[in-house]
C-alpha positions in Angstrom: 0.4 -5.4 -89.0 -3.0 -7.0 -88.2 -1.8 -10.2 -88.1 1.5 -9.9 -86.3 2.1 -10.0 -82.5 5.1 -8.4 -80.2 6.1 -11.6 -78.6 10.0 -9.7 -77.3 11.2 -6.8 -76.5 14.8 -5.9 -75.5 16.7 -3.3 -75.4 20.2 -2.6 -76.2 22.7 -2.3 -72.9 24.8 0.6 -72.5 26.8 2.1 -69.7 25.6 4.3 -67.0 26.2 7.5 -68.3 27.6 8.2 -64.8 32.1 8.5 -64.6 33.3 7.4 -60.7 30.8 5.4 -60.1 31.5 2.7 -57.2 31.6 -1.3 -59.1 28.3 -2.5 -57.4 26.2 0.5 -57.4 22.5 -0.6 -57.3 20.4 0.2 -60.8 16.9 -0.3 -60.8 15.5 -0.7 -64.2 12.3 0.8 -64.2 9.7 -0.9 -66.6 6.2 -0.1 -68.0 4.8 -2.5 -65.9 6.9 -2.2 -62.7 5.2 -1.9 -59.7 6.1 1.8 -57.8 6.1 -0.2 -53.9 8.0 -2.9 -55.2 10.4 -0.6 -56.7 10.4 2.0 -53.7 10.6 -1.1 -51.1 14.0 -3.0 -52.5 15.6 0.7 -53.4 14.7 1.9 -49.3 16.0 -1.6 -48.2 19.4 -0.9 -50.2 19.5 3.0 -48.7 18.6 2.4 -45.3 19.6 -1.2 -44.5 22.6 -1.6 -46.9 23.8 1.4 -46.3 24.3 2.4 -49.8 26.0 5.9 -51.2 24.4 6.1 -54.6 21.7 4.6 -56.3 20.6 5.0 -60.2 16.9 5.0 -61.2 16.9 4.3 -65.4 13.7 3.7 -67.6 13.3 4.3 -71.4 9.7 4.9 -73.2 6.5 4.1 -71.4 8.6 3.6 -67.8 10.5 7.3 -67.5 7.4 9.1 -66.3 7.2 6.1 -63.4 11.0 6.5 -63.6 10.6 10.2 -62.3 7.9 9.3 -59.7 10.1 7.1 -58.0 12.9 8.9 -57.6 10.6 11.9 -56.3 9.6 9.6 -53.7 13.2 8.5 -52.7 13.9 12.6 -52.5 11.0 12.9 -50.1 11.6 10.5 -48.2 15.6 10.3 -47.3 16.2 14.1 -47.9 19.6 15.4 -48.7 20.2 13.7 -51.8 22.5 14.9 -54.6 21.0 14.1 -58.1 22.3 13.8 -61.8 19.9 13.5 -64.8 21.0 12.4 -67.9 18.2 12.1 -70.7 19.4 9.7 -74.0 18.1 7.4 -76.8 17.9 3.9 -76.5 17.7 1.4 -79.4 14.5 -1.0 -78.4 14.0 -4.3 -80.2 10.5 -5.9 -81.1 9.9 -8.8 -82.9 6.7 -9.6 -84.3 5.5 -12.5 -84.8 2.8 -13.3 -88.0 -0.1 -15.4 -86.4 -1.7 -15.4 -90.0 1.2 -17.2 -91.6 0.6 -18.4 -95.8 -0.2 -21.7 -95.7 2.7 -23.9 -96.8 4.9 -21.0 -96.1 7.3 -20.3 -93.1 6.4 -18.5 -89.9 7.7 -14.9 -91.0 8.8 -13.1 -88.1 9.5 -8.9 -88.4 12.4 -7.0 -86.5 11.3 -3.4 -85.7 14.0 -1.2 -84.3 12.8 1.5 -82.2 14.5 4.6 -80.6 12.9 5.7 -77.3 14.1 8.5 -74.9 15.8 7.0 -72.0 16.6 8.7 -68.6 19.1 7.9 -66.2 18.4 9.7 -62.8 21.8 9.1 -60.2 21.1 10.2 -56.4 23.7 10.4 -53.9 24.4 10.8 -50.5 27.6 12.0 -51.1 28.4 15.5 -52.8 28.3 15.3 -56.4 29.9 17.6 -58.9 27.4 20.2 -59.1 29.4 21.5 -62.2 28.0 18.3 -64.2 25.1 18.9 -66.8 22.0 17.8 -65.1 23.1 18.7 -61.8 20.1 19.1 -58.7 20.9 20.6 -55.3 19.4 19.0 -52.3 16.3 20.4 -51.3 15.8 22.0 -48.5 14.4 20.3 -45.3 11.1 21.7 -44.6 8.9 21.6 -41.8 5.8 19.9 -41.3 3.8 22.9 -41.2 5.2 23.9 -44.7 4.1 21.1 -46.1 0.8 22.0 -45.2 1.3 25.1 -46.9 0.6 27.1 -43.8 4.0 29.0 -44.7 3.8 31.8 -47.0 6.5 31.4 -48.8 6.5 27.3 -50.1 8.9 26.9 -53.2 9.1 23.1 -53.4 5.3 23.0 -55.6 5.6 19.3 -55.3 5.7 18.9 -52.1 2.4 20.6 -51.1 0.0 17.8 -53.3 -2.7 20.6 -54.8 -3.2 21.5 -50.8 -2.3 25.4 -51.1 -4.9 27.7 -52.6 -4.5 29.2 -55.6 -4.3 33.4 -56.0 -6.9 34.6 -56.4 -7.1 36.4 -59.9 -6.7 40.0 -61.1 -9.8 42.2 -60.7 -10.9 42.6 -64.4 -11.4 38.3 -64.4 -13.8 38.7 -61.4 -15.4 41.2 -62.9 -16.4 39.7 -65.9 -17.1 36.4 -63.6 -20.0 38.2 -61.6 -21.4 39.9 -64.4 -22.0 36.2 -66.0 -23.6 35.3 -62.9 -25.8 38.0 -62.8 -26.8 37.8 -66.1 -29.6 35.6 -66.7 -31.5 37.8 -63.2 -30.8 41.1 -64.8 -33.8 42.8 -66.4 -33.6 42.6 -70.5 -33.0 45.4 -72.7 -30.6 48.0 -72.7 -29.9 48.8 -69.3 -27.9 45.3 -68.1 -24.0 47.1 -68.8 -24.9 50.5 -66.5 -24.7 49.1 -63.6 -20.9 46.9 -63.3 -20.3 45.7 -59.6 -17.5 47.2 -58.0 -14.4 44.8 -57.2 -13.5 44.9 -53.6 -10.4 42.6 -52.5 
């Protein structure tokens, strides 16, 4: 495969895997490439400005992590949204193209069909059917100071961005923890286990 180049890739078109949804409901097709503003900018403009209901987030391979953080954003940022997952297989198609061809000899050109998970992530404004498979609630609205993780009791992990402190661990894992520090100061020989700090919380 040395010799060969990807010069296309599609993939194969298949319906929403949505039932009820409105005619001219906006999909944005999340690529590998795509850039997250540009995405987040034209799917605010449709939410806000358009006043749209629903919108649909979709991205196979490479693009469903991106796919993810995007609609993460769009959660955060409206609030109150309804949301479906659906999780598939799409057929992608690459052709490669030999750039080492035999002299004399046609151009020879190779077909690869690929399957690559696919995700399809609907939010809503309106109610949804919560009975559905891949049914999310709304989160709840929290307050600023929440989201600062001054609250004690935060359950939206995502939200917080690594600012809340971690618990602090059980006392045996401290324990062994002060005892490596102090090892290299302790005096050698026998006597360096008779001594074990006390854990105090």
């Amino acid at each position: 495969m040395e010799n060969f180049r990807k010069v296309r890739t599609s993939e194969e078109e298949s319906p929403l895997p949505f039932p009820n949804l409105p005619p001219d409901v906006v999909e944005m097709k999340v690529k590998e490439g795509s850039k997250i503003r540009n995405l987040m900018n034209f799917a605010m403009a449709q939410m806000e400005l358009k006043g749209s209901r629903q919108i649909v987030f979709s991205g196979c391979g490479r693009a469903v992590t991106k796919t993810i953080t995007c609609v993460e954003i769009m959660k955060r940022k409206l609030g109150g949204l309804h949301q479906v997952t659906k999780v598939r297989y799409k057929t992608l198609l690459e052709v490669w193209e030999n750039q080492d061809p035999l002299p004399g000899g046609p151009a020879q050109n190779l077909t690869v069909h690929k399957n690559v998970p696919s995700i399809c992530i609907l939010l809503s404004r309106d109610p949804l059917d919560p009975n559905q498979t891949g049914y999310q609630p709304p989160e709840p609205r929290h307050g600023l100071g929440t989201q600062l993780g001054d609250a004690g009791e935060d359950t939206s992990s995502s939200s917080t961005k690594g600012l809340k402190r971690p618990l602090p661990p059980p006392c045996e894992e401290l324990l062994t923890k002060k005892l490596q520090v102090q090892v290299p100061d302790s005096p050698r020989g026998s006597g360096t286990n008779d001594h074990q700090p006390e854990c105090h919380h």
